[in-house]
DOVEXFI-792443 format. One record per residue: x negated, y, z negated of N, C-alpha, C in turn; residue in one letter. Coordinates in steps of 0.2 Angstrom, whole numbers, padded with zeros to 4 digits, always signed. Layout:
<lumbas>
XYZXYZXYZa ...
</lumbas>
This chain:
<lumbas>
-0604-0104+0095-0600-0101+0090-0601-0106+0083x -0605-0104+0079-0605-0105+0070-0598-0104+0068x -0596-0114+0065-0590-0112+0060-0591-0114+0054x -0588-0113+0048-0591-0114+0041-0584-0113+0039x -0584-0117+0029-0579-0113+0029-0583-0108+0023x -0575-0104+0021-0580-0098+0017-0570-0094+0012x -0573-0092+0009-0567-0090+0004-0563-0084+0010x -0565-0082+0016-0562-0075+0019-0558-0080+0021x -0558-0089+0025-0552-0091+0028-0551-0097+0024x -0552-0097+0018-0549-0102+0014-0547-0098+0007x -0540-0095+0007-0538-0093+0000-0538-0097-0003x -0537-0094-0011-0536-0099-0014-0528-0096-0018x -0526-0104-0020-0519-0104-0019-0516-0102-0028x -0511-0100-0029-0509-0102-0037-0507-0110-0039x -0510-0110-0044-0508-0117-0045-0499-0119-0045x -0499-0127-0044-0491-0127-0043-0487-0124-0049x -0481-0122-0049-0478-0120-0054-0477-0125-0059x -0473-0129-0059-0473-0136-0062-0479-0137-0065x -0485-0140-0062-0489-0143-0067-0493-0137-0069x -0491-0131-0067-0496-0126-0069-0493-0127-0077x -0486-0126-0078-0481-0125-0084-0486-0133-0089x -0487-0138-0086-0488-0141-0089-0495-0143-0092x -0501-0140-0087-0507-0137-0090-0505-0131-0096x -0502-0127-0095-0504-0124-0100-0499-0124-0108x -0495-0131-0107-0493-0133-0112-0498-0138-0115x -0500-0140-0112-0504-0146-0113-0511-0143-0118x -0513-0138-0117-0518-0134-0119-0517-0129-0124x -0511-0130-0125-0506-0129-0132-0506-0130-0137x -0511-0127-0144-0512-0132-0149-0507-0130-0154x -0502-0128-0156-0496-0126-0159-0492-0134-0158x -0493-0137-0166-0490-0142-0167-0483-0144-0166x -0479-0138-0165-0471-0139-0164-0469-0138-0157x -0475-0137-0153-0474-0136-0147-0469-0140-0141x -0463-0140-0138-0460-0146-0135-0459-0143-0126x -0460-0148-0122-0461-0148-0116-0456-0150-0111x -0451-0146-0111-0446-0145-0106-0445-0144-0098x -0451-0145-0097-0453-0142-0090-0453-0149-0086x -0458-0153-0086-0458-0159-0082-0452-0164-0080x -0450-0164-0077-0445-0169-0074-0447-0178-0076x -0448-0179-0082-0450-0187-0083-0446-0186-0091x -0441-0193-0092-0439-0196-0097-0443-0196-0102x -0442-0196-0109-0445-0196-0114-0439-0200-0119x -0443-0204-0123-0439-0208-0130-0436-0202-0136x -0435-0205-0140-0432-0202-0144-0437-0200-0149x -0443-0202-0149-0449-0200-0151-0453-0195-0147x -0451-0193-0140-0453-0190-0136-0460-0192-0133x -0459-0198-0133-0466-0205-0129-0462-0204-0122x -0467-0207-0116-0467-0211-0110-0464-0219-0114x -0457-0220-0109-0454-0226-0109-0454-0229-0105x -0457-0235-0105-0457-0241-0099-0452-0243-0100x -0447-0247-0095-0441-0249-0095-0440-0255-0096x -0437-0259-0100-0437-0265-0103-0436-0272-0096x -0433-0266-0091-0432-0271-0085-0441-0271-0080x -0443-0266-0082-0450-0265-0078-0455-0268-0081x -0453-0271-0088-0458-0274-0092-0458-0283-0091x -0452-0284-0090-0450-0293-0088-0453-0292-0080x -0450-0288-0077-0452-0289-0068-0460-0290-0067x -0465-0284-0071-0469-0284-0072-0474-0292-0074x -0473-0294-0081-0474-0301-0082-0473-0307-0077x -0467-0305-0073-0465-0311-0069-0469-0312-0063x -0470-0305-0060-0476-0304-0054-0483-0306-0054x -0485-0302-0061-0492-0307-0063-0493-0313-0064x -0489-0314-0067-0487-0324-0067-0487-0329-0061x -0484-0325-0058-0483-0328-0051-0491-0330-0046x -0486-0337-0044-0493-0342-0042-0495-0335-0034x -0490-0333-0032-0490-0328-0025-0491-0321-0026x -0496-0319-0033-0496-0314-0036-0505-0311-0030x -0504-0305-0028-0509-0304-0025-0509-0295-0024x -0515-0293-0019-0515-0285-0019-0515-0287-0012x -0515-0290-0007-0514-0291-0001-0512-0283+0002x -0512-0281+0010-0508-0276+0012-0502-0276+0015x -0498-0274+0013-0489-0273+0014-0491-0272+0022x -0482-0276+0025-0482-0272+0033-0480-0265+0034x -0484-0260+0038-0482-0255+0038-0477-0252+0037x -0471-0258+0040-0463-0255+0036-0462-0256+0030x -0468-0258+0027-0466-0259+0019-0464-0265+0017x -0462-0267+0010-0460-0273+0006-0452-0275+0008x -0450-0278+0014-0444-0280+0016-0439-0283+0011x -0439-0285+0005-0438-0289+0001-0434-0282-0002x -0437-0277-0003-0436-0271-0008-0431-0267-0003x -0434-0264+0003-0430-0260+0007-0424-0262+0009x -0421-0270+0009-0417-0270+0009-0413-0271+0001x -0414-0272-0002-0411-0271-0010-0410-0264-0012x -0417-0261-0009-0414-0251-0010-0409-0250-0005x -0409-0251+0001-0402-0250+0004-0395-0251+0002x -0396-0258-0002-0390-0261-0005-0388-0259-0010x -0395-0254-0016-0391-0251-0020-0388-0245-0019x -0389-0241-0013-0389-0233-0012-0380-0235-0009x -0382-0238-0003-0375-0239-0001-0370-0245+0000x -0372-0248-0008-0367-0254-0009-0366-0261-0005x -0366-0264-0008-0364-0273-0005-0361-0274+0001x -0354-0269+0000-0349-0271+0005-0350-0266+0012x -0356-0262+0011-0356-0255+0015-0356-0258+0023x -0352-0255+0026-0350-0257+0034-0359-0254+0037x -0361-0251+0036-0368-0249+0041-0373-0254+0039x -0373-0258+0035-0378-0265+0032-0374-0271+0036x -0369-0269+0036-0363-0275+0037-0364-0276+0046x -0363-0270+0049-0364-0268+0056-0368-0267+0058x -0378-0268+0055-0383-0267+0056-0384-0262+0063x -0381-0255+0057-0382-0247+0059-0387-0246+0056x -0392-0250+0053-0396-0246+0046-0403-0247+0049x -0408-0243+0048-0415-0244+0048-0419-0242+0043x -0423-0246+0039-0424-0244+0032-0432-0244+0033x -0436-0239+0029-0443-0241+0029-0446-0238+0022x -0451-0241+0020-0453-0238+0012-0458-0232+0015x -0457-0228+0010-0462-0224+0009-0465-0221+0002x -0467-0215-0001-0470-0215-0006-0466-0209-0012x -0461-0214-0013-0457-0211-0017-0452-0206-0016x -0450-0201-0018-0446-0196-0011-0448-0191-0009x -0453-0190-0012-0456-0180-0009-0459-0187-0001x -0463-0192-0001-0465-0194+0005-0458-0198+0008x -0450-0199+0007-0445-0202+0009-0443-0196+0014x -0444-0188+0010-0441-0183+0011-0448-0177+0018x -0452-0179+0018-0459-0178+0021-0458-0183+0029x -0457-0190+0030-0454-0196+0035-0449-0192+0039x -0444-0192+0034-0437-0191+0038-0438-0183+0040x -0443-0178+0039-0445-0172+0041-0447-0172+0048x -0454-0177+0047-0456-0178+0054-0453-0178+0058x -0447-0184+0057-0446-0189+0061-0439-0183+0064x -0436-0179+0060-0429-0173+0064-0436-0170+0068x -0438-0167+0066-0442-0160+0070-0444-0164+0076x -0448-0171+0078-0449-0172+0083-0443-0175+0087x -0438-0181+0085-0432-0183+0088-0425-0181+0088x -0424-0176+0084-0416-0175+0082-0416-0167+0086x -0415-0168+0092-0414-0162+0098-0409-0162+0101x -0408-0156+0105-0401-0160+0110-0405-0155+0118x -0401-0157+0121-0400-0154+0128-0402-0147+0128x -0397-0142+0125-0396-0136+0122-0402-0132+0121x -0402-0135+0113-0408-0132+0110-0415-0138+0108x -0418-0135+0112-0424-0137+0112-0430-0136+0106x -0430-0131+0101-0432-0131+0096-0429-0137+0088x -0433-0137+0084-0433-0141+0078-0426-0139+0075x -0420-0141+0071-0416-0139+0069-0417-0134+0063x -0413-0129+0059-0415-0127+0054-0412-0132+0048x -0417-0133+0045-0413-0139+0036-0410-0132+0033x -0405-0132+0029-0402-0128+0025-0400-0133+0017x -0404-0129+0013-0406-0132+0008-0400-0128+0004x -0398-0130-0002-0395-0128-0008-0400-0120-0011x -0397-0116-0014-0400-0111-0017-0397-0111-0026x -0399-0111-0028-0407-0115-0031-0406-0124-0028x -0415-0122-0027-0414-0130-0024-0422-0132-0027x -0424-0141-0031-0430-0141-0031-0435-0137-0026x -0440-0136-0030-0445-0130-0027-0449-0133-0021x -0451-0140-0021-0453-0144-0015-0453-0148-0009x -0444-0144-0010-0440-0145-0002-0443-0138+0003x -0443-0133-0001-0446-0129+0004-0453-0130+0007x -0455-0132+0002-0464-0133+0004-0464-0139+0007x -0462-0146+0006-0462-0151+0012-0460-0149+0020x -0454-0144+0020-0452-0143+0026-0453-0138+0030x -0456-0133+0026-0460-0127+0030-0469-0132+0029x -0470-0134+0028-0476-0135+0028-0477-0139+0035x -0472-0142+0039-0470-0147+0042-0471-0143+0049x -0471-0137+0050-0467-0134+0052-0462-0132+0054x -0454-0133+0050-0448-0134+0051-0445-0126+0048x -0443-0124+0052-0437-0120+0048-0433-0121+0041x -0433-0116+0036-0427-0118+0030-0423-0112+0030x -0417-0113+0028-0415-0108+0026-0411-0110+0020x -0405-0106+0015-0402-0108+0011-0394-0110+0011x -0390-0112+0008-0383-0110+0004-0382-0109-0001x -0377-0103-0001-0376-0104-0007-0373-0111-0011x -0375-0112-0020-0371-0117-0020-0372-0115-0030x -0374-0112-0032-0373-0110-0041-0372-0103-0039x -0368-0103-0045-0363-0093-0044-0367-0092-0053x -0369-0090-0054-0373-0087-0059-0368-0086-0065x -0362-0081-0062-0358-0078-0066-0354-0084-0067x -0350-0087-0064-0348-0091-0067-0350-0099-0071x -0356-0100-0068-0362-0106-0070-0356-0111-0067x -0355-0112-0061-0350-0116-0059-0352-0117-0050x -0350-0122-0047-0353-0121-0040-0348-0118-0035x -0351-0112-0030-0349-0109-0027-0349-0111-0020x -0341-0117-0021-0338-0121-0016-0338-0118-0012x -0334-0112-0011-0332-0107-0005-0335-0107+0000x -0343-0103-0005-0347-0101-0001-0352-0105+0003x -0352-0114-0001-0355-0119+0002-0352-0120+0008x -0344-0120+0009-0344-0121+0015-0342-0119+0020x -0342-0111+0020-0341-0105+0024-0350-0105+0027x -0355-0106+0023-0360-0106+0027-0361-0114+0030x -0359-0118+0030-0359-0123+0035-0356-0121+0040x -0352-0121+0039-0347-0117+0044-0350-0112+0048x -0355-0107+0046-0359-0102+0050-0363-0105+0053x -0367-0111+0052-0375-0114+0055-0374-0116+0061x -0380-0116+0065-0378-0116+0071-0377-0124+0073x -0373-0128+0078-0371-0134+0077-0378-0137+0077x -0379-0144+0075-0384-0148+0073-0389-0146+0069x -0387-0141+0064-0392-0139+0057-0391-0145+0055x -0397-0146+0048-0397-0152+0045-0397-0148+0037x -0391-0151+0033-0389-0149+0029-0394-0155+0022x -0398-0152+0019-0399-0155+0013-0395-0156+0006x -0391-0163+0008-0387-0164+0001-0388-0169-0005x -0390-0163-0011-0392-0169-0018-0385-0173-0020x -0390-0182-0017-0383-0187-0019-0380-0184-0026x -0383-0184-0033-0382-0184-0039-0388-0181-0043x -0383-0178-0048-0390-0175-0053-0393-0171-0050x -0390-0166-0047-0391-0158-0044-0400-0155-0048x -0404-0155-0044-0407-0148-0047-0412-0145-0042x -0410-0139-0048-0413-0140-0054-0403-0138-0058x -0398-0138-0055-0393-0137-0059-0390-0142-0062x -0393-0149-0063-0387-0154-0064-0380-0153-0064x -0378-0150-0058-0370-0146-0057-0370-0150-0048x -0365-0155-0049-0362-0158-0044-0354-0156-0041x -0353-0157-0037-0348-0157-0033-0344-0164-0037x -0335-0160-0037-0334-0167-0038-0328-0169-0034x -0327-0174-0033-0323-0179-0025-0322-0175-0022x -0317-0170-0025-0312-0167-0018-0316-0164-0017x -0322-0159-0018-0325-0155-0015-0331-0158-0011x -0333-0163-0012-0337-0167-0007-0334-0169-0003x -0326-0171-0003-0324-0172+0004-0324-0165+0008x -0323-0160+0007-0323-0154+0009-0329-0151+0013x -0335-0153+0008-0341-0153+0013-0343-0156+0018x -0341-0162+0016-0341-0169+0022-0338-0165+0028x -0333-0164+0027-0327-0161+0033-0332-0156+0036x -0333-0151+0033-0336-0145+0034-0342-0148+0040x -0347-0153+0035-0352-0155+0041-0350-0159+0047x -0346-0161+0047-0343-0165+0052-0340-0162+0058x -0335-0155+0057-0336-0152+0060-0339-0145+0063x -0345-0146+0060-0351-0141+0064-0356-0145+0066x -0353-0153+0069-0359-0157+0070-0365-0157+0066x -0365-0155+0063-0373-0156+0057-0375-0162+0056x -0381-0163+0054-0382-0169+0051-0385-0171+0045x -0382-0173+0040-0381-0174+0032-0390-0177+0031x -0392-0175+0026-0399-0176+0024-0398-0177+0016x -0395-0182+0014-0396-0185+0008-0402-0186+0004x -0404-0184-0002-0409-0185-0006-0407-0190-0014x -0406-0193-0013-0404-0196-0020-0411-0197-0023x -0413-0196-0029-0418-0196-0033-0414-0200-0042x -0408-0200-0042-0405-0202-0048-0401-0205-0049x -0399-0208-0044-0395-0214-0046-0394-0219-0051x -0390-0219-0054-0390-0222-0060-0392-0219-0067x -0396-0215-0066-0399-0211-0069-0397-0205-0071x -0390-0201-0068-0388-0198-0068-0380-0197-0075x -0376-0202-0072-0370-0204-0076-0372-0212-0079x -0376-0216-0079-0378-0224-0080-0374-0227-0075x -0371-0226-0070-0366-0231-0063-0370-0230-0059x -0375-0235-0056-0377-0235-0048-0371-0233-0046x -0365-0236-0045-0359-0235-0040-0356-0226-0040x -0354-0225-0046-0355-0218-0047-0357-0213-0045x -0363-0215-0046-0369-0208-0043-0373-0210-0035x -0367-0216-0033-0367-0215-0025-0363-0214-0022x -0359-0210-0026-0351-0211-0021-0354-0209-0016x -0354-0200-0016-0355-0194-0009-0359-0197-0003x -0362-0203-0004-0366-0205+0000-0362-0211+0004x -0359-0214-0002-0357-0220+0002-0348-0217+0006x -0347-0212+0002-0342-0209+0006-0343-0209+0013x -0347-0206+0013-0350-0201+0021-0352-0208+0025x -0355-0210+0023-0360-0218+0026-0350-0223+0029x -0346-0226+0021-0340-0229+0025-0336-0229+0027x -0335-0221+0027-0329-0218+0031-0331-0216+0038x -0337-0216+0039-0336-0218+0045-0335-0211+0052x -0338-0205+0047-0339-0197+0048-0345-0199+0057x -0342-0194+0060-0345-0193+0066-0352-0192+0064x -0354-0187+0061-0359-0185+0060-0365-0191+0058x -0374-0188+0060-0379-0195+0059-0380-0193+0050x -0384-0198+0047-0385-0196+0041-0391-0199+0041x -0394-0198+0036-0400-0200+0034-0402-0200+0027x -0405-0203+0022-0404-0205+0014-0411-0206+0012x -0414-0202+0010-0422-0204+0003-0419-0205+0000x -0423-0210-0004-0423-0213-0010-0427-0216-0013x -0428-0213-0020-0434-0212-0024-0430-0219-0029x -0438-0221-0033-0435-0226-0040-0441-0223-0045x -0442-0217-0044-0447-0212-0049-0443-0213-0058x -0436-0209-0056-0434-0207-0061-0428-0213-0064x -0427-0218-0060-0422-0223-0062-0425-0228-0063x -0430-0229-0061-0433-0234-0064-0442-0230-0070x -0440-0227-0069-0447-0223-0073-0454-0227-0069x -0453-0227-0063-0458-0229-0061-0463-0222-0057x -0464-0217-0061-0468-0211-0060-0473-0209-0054x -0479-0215-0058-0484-0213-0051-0485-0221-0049x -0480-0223-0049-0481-0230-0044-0480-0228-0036x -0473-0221-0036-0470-0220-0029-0470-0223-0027x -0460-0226-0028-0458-0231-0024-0452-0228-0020x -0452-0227-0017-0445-0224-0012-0444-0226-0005x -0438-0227-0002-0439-0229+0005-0435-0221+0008x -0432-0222+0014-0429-0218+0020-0425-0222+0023x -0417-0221+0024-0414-0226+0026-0410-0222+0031x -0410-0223+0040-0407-0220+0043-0401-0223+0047x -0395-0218+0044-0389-0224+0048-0386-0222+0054x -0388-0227+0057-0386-0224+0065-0377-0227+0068x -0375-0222+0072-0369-0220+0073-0364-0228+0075x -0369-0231+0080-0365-0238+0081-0370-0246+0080x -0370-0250+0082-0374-0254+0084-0379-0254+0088x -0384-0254+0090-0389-0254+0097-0397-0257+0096x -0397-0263+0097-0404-0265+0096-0410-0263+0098x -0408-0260+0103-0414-0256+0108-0417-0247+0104x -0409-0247+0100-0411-0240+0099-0412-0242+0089x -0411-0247+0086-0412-0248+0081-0422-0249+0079x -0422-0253+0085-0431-0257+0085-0435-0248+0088x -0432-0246+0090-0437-0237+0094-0435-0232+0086x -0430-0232+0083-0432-0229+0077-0434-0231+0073x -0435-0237+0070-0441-0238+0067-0448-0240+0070x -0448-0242+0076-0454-0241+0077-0459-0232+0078x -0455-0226+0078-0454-0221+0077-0457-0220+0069x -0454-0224+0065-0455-0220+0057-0461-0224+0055x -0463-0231+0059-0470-0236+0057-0474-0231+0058x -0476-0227+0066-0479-0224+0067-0480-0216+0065x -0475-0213+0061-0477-0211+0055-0482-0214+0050x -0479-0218+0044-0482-0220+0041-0487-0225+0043x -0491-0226+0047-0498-0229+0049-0503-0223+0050x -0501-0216+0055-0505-0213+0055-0506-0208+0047x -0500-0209+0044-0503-0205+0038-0505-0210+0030x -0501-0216+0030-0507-0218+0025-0506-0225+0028x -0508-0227+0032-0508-0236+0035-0501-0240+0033x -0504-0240+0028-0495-0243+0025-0493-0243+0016x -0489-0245+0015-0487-0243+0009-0488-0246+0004x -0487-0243-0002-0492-0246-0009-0487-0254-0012x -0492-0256-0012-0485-0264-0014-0484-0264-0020x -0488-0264-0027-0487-0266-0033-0480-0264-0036x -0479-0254-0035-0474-0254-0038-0466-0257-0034x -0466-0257-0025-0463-0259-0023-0460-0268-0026x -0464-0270-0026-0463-0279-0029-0459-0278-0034x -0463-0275-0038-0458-0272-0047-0451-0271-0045x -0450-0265-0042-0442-0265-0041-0440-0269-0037x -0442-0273-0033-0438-0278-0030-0437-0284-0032x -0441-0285-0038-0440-0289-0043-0434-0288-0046x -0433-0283-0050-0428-0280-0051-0422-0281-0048x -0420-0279-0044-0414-0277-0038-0411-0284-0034x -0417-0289-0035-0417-0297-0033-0417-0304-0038x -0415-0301-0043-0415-0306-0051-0408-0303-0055x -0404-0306-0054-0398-0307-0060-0398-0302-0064x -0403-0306-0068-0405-0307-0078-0407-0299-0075x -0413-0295-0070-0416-0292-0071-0411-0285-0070x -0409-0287-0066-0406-0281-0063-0400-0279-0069x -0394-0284-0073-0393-0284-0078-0396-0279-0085x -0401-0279-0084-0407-0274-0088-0408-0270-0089x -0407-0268-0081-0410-0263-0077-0402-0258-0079x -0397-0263-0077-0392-0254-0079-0390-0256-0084x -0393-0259-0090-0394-0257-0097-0397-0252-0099x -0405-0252-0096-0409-0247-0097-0407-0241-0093x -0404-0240-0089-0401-0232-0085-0394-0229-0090x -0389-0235-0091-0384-0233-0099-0390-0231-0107x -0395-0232-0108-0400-0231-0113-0401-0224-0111x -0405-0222-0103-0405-0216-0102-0402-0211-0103x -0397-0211-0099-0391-0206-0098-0388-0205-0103x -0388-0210-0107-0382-0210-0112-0387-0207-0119x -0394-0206-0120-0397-0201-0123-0399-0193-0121x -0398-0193-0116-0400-0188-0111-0393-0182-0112x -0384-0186-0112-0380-0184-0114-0378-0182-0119x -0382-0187-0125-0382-0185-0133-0386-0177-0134x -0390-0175-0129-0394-0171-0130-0390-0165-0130x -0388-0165-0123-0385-0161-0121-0378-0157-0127x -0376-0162-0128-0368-0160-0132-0373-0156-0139x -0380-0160-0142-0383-0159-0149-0382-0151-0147x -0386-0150-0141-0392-0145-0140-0385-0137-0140x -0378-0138-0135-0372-0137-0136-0371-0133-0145x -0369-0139-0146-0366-0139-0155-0370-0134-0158x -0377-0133-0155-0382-0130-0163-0381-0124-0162x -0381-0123-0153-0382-0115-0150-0375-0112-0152x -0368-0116-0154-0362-0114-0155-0363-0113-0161x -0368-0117-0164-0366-0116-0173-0369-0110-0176x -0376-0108-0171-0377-0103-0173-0374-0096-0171x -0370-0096-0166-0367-0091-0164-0370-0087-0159x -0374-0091-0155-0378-0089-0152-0376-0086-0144x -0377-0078-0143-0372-0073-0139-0372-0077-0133x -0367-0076-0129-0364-0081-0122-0360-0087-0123x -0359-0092-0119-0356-0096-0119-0363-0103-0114x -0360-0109-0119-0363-0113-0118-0363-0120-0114x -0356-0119-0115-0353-0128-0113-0354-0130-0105x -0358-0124-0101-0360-0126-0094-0366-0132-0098x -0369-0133-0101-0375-0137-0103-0371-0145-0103x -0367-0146-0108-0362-0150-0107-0359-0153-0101x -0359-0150-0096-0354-0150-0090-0359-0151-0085x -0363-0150-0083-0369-0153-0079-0370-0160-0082x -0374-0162-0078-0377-0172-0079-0386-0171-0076x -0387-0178-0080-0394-0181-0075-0399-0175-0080x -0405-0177-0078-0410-0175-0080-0413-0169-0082x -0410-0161-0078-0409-0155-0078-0403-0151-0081x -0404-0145-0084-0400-0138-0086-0400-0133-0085x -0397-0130-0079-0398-0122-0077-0394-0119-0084x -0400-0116-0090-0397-0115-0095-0394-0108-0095x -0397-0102-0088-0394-0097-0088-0400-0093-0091x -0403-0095-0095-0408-0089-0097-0413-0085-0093x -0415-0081-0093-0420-0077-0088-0427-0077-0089x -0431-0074-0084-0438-0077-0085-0440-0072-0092x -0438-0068-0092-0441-0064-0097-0442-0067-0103x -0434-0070-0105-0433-0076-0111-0437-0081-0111x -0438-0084-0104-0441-0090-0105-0447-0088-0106x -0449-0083-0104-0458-0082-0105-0458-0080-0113x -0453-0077-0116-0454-0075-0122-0454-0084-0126x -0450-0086-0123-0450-0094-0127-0457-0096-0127x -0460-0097-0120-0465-0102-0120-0471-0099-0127x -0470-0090-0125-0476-0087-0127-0475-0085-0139x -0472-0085-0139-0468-0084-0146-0467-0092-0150x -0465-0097-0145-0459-0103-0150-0464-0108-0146x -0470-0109-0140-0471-0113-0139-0465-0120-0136x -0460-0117-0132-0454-0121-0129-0457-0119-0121x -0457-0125-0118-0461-0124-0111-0454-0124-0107x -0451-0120-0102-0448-0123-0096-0449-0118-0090x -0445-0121-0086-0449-0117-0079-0444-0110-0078x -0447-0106-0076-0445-0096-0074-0437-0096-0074x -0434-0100-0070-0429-0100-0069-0423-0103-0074x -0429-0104-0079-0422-0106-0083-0420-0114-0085x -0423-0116-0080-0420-0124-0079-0425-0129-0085x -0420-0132-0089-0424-0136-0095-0422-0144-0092x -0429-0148-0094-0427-0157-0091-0424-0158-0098x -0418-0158-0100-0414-0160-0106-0418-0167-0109x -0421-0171-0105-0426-0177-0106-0432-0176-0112x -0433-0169-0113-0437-0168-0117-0435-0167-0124x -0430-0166-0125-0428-0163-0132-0425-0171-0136x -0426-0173-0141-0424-0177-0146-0423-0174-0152x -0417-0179-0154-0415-0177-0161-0420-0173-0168x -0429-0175-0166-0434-0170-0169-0434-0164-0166x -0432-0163-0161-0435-0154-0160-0428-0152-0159x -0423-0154-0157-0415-0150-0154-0417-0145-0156x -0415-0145-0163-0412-0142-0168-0417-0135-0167x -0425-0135-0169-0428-0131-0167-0429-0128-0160x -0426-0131-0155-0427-0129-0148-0422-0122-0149x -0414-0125-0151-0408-0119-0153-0409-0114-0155x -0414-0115-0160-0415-0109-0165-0419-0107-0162x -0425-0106-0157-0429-0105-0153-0425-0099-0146x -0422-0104-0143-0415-0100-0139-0413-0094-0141x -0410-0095-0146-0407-0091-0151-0409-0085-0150x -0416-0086-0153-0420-0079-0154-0421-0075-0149x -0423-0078-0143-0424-0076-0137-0419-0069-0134x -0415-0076-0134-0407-0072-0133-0405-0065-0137x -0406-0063-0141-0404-0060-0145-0408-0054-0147x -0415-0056-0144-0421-0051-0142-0421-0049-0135x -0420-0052-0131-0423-0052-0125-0416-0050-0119x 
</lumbas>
């Protein structure tokens, strides 16, 4: 039998949504053009900002008599995965303290969130049910949790969790369908900076989910991508997580952790996978991570060191780390400015709906409510790029475009 390939068993795919938005912004020669699609920071110039903490660590690594491109051990930069553990789940965290933790780097969180996939579909079984569990993802959820996990071949299915009509989170429904999975689903939960809704849960409501998964034995699948970078408090924007992790919830959990967007470290991909397990056990501490090595050897040997060192510089220096949640209050705290601007203009114009859901969200993202129709009429009329569904990276807008971003809305809204 002759194989080949050939266009009848190789379709071709559409490009990804995302960078599709940003190719043909890019290609965009309309000088007022503004890019609200991408999920990366931008200054108040609307430049790429190296973070004044990433620029010291930087110098200091070069500098260094120990400075080298050597290859990292499969589990990664030890120095950093434990520093990332310690910021996600704090200093005094009882699972660090009781060495319940098994940390490994991977490549940022789409590969934190790709690891921990593997790693349920083959080990997280029970007696009972002998297939992979279902992940139940948020509805609206980033678009490449589905595609990491069905690609995996995992199950996804959804919950509810934004009510459209109210632009508010639909508790109810969040935990009524917990409540409905069948025992041992894996519930996919954003630590902080929801999106694409930047609409979080707030305490009492995540104790409610906590409860919820606790008693439908699930197991909690943390993605933190924004810590820090959310509200400017590591501490803050770990509560949910460190909640679940301290108190000590029956249920296993598991945590990606990305330093993409808190530390603006983009295409360095630096993220680990930290899994906490239920009590102490050395024999089963050394076989799960020998388990996730064995991941990350067969798919990329081992992991990329330069930007890992960077943030462990960070995380591991005083001075540095002092800088560091300076440059996260620098973020957030423009990011916030934005939002309240972007607010004020669309109120000043009288522009039809209500708006202060934009205000009331956090972190990166705005489910601003608009429809695809509008946004298409945006990208294609006003040259304002954001993704189908409405969702703007508030990171893009600076005191040079708001204004005209509003008045841009505006028109949409009012036409469309």
């Amino acid at each position: 039998m002759t194989r080949s390939f050939s266009i009848q068993n190789i379709p071709q795919l559409p490009p990804d949504p995302l960078f599709g938005l940003k190719a043909r912004y890019s290609e965009d020669p309309r000088p007022n053009k503004v890019d609200l699609g991408i999920g990366a920071y931008r200054d108040n110039d609307g430049k790429p900002w190296i973070l004044p903490s990433v620029r010291l660590a930087e110098n200091l690594l070069q500098n260094s008599k120990e400075y080298n491109h050597e290859y990292l051990a499969i589990s990664g930069y030890k120095a950093f995965t434990d520093a990332a553990a310690r910021i996600i789940l704090g200093k005094q965290s009882r699972a660090i303290a009781e060495d319940r933790l098994v940390s490994i780097q991977t490549l940022s969180g789409t590969g934190a969130l790709h690891v921990a996939g593997k790693f349920l579909k083959e080990f997280y079984v029970s007696k009972t049910a002998k297939e992979p569990p279902v992940i139940y993802l948020s509805k609206p959820t980033w678009a490449n949790h589905v595609q990491i996990f069905e690609y995996l071949g995992l199950k996804t299915a959804s919950y509810p969790y934004w009510n459209d009509e109210t632009k508010s989170l639909d508790l109810d429904g969040f935990v009524k369908a917990i409540e409905q999975a069948p025992e041992g689903s894996v519930f996919l939960l954003h630590a902080t900076a929801h999106n694409p809704t930047g609409l979080d849960p707030k305490p009492d409501q995540w104790l409610k989910i906590l409860q919820a998964i606790e008693k439908g034995n699930h197991l909690a699948l943390f993605d933190s991508a924004y810590q820090g970078f959310s509200s400017g408090s590591l501490d803050k924007d770990a509560w949910a997580v460190r909640e679940a992790v301290d108190k000590k919830y029956s249920f296993p959990i598991i945590v990606c952790q990305s330093f993409a967007k808190n530390a603006g470290m983009y295409g360095e991909r630096v993220g680990a996978v930290h899994v906490v397990l239920p009590e102490h056990d050395t024999a089963l501490n050394k076989a799960v991570l020998s388990q996730l090595s064995k991941i990350i050897r067969a798919e990329i040997s081992n992991p990329p060191a330069y930007g890992a060192k960077i943030v462990s510089l960070i995380l591991n220096t005083p001075e540095l780390m002092k800088q560091w949640e300076d440059d996260l209050v620098t973020m957030s705290s423009r990011i916030s400015k934005m939002r309240q601007t972007l607010t004020a203009e669309l109120e000043k114009l009288g522009t039809p709906g209500s708006w202060k859901h934009i205000v009331e969200q956090q972190g990166m993202f705005s489910f601003t409510g608009l429809t695809p129709a509008q946004v298409e009429r945006l990208e294609k009329k006003h040259g304002v790029y954001l993704v189908s569904s409405g969702r703007a990276s508030i990171a893009g807008l600076n005191e040079g475009n708001v204004k005209h971003v509003a008045k841009c809305i505006d028109e949409v809204v009012r036409s469309v």
